[in-house]
N, C-alpha and C positions, 0 to 999 in steps of 0.2 A: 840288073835284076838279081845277078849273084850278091850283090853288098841288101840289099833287100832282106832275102833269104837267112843270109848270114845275122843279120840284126831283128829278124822276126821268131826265130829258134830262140834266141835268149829271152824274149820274152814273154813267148809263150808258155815257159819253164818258169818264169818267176810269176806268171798269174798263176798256175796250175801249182805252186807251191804257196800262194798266199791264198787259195780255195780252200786246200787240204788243212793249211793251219786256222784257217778260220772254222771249218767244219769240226778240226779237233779240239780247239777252246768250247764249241756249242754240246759238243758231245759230252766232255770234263762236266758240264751242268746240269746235264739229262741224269735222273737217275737211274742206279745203275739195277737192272734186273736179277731175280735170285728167284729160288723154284715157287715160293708162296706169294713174292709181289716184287716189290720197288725200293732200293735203301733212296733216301736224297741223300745229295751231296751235300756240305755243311754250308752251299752260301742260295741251294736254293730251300734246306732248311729254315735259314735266317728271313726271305725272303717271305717265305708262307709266315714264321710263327709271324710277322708283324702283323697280320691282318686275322690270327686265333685268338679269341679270348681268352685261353686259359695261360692264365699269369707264369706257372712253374712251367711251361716251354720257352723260357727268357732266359737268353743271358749269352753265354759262348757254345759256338755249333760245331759239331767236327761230322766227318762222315763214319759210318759203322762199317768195319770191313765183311765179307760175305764169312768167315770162319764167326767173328761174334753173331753174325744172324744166326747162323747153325747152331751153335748154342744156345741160344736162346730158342729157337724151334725145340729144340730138343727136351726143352723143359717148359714149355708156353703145355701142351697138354695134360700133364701131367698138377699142374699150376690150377688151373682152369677145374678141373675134374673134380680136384679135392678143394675148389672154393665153397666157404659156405655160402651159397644160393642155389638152387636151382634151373638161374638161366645160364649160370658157368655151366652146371656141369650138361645142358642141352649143348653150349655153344661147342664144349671138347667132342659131345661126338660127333659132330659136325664138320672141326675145326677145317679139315681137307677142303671144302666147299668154300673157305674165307678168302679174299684176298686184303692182303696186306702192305703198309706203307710206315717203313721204318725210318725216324728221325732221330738225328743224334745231338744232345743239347746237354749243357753243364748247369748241374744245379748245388748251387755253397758246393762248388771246386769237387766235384762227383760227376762220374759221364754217365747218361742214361739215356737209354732208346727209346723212344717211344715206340709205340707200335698203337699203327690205327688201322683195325680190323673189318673189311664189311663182305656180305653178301655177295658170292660170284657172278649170281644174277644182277647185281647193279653194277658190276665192270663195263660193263658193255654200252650204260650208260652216260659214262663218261671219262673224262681222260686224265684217270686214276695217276698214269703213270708221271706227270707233270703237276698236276696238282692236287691239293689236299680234300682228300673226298670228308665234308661237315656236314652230315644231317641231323635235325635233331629229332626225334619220334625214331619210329622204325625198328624199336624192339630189337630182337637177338640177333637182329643183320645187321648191327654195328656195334663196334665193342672198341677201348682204348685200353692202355693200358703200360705203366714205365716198368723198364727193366734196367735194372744194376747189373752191368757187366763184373764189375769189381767182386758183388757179391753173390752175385749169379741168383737174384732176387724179383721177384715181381711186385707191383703195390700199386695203388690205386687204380685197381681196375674199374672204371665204367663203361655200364651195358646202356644203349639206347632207354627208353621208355615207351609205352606205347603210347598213341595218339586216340 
């Protein structure tokens, strides 16, 4: 019983260490949480844009780290406020109420996050943090829009339509 014992220890340490590392490769692809949403990671970026239709989320993915989301928060308001439309500057005073889902993709050798905005009240709908929340209608509860890190730039923003 003791040669048992002595050969059941070891192995119960090598499952409990192939759990933890499988758990931490699962984790490495979850995205990572920050105070307004979700960054994805660059290969479950890859994985979503295959099945988005918009063509300029193509090409090489990296992940955004939480300092460039902060920056970019810090000027997403301000961005928003002085667009000319008037469902930007509803959506700025709002913006607190959004939740958010940042992707990081290279477009002609430039990094850019996307950011895809919606409705706090749709979180709850679905599971935002794993995959890419696509509506199309729904007005100022969904909003996208890239950002240059390099140049600390916003552009092509779109706001839902209504239905």
């Amino acid at each position: 019983m003791a040669k048992l014992r002595c050969v059941r220890a070891p192995l119960i340490a090598i499952v409990q260490i192939l759990f933890v590392s499988m758990a931490a490769a699962n984790d490495a692809d979850r995205g990572a949480p920050v105070s307004a949403g979700v960054i994805f990671s660059s290969s479950q970026a890859e994985r979503i844009a295959k099945g988005w239709p918009e063509p300029s989320v193509a090409g090489d993915y990296w992940t955004p780290s939480a300092a460039e989301i902060a920056d970019l928060e810090r000027v997403l308001p301000g961005y928003l406020a002085e667009f000319d439309d008037a469902r930007a500057r509803a959506i700025a005073g709002k913006l607190a109420t959004y939740k958010r889902q940042y992707l990081g993709y290279v477009d002609h050798g430039e990094k850019f996050i996307w950011v895809n905005a919606f409705c706090d009240d749709f979180a709850s709908q679905t599971d935002w943090t794993e995959r890419l929340v696509v509506v199309l209608d729904g007005g100022t509860c969904f909003f996208n829009v890239r950002y240059s890190a390099a140049r600390m730039r916003f552009e092509r923003l779109m706001i839902n339509g209504e239905a």
